[in-house]
C-alpha positions, 0 to 999 in steps of 0.5 A: 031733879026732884020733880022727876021723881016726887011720887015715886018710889025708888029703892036702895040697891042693899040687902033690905031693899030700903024704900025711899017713898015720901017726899022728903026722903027723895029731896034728900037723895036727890037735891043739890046732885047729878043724876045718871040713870043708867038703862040696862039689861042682865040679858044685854052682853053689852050691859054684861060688859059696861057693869064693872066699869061703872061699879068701879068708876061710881065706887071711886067717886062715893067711897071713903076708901077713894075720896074725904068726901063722897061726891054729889052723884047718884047711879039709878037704875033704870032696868029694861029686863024682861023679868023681874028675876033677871032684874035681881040678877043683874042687880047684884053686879050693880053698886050697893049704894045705887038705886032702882025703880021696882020691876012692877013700876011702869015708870021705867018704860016712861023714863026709857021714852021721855029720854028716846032709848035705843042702844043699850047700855045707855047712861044719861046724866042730869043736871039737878034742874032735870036737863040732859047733862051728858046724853049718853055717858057710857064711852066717856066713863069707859076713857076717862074714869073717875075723872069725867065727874070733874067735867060734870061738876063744872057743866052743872056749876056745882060747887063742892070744895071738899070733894078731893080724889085721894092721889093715886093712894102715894103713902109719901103724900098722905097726911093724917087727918089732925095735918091741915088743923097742926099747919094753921096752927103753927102758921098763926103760931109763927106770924105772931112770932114773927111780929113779937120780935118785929115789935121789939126791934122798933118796926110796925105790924105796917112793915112787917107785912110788906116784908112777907109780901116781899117774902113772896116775890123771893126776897126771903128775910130768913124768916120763914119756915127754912 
């Protein structure tokens, strides 16, 4: 993935039009992530139409307000404007945190022959070698919405066990953030409890274990949680 791009310059889709121009700025961005180049248009009616959806659908997978962790995701746009002007334009339906080839870089057109560009809208996902995950995304992000990124993840064997959609925001099931940290706690807190009193009645730590095994299978000695 990296290999793709050392040497060139990709730029942030925010208000300062940041540059990442060195190589170590482009390894950080891309290492260790799947890619989607997205080939589009501001003239395209197509491209007009698909913009949303992959704003909504990128947004939800790398904002702190959908998901604990953004995901190993990067959105590029490739564009294939006739103008720098329409380029702009059409930037501005794009997510901020996307990134972009500038108007004048020839390089867009390589990338548009390298991955034999036809149809627009086209959304090509790479795995982080370079290789063609998903040839062209675009109706599978139109059905499944955020939840094709999971398909991608596993295709890529990436491993991010912190990435976790928010679960359709159910206030019944939200916790606050000190929740897991209380629940181990008291767990610990618990079996050291537990094996006090197992102590104190004659039975070794041994048997004590066995019988949490058994806890498990249903044989609940009332020393649970209740």
């Amino acid at each position: 993935m990296v290999d793709l791009f050392l040497g060139k310059v990709l730029v942030k889709n925010n208000k300062d039009r940041d540059e990442l121009d060195t190589e170590r700025e482009i390894v950080l961005q891309l290492q260790n992530r799947i890619l989607m180049l997205f080939f589009g248009s501001g003239e395209c009616e197509k491209c007009q139409e698909f913009a949303p959806t992959l704003k909504d659908f990128y947004k939800k997978l790398t904002d702190e307000f959908y998901v604990e962790r953004s995901a190993q995701l990067v959105l590029l746009y490739v564009s294939l404007d006739s103008s720098e002007e329409q380029q702009e334009k059409f930037l501005k339906e794009l997510p901020k945190r996307c990134l972009f080839l500038a108007y004048e870089d020839p390089y867009r057109q390589e990338l548009s022959e390298m991955f034999e560009v036809q149809d627009l809208p086209r959304v090509v996902v790479l795995h982080p070698d370079c290789s063609v995950l998903t040839a062209d995304a675009v109706e599978e992000i139109c059905k499944l919405g955020p939840d094709c990124y999971r398909n991608w993840q596993e295709g890529a064997e990436l491993i991010d066990r912190n990435f976790m959609m928010n679960e359709e925001f159910d206030e019944g099931k939200m916790r606050s953030m000190t929740d897991p940290i209380r629940r181990v706690k008291y767990k610990v807190e618990d079996q050291k409890k537990k094996k006090k009193k197992k102590k104190k009645d004659g039975v070794s730590v041994e048997e004590e274990e066995e019988d949490e095994d058994g806890d498990e299978d249903g044989n609940d000695g009332g020393g649970g949680w209740g």
